[in-house]
N, C-alpha and C positions, 0 to 999 in steps of 0.2 A: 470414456474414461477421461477424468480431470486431468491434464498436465500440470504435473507440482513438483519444479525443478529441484534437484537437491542439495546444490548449492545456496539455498535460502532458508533465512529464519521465517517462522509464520508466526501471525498473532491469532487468538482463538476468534477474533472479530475477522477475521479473512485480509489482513494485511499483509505482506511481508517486507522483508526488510534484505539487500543484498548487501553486503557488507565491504568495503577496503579502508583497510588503516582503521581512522577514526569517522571517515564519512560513509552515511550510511543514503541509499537509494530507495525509496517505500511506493507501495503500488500494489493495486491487490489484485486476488489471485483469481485465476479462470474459473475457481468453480462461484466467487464472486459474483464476478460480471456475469456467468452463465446464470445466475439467478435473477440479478437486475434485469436481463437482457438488454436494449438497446439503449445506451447511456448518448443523453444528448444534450447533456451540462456537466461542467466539471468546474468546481469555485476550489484553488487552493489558495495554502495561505501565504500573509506576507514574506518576502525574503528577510530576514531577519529575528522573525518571532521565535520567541523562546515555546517550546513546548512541551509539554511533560507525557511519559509513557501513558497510553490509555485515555490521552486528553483527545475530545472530537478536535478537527484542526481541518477538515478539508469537507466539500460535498459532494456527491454523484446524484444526477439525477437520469433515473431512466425513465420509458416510455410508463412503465407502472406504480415507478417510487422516485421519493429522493430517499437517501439513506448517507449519516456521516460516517467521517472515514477517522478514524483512530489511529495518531501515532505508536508504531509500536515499540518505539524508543523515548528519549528525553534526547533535547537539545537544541541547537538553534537552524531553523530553517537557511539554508545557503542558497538554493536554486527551484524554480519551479520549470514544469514543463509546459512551457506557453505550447506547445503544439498540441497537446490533451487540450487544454482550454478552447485552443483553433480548431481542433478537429476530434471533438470527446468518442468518435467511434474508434480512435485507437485502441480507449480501452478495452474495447471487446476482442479486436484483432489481433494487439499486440500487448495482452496484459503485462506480462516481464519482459517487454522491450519497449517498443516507442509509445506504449498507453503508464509508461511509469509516472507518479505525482509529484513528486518532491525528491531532493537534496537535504540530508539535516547531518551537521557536526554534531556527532554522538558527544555528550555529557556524562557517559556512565558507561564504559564499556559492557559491562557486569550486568547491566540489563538483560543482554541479549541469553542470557542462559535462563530468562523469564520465559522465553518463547519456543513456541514446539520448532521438532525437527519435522523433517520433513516426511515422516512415517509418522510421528503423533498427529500432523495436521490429516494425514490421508486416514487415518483413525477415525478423528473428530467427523470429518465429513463421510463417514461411513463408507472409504472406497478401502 
């Protein structure tokens, strides 16, 4: 069984997004990385880039793929997780903790009612 915290928004591309105030935390979900399996590149993007909902903005590569990673909000990059980059088996380990991607100052709070809950994501992925 997929762990798919319920405190998180999810994008239908397997992103999610945790949420305070206007800053939002993005990184995607276990049953993700369970797909990719062993992720051993992480490219994100600059600190400052403006980025729009839906826009590619980051890359994973695993032992089988690369595949990009979709904001699942708008706004401006703040922080990246140089320690994903240092060490991209986080994201397998620790997908909603220390394998998270990015920092972004949400642009539109209203966005987030674009994205499932956390019982439409468990839907989507047929759990």
């Amino acid at each position: 069984m997929t762990n798919i915290p319920s405190d998180l928004k999810y994008a239908k591309s397997h992103e999610w997004v945790r949420v305070n105030g206007h800053t939002g935390v993005v990184g995607i979900t276990d049953h993700a990385q369970h797909e990719l399996t062993d992720v051993v590149f992480v490219e994100l993007p600059a600190v400052g880039r403006q980025v729009k909902a839906g826009e590619a903005c980051a890359v994973v590569e695993s032992v089988k793929t690369a595949s990009d990673i979709y904001s699942p909000v708008s706004g401006q990059i703040v922080e990246v997780n140089k320690a994903a980059v240092d060490n991209p088996a986080l994201v397998n380990t620790e997908p909603y903790g220390g394998g998270w991607f990015y920092k972004i100052q949400l642009s539109n709070l209203a966005e987030l009612n674009n994205l499932l809950s956390p019982e439409s994501y468990k839907a989507q992925i047929g759990q």
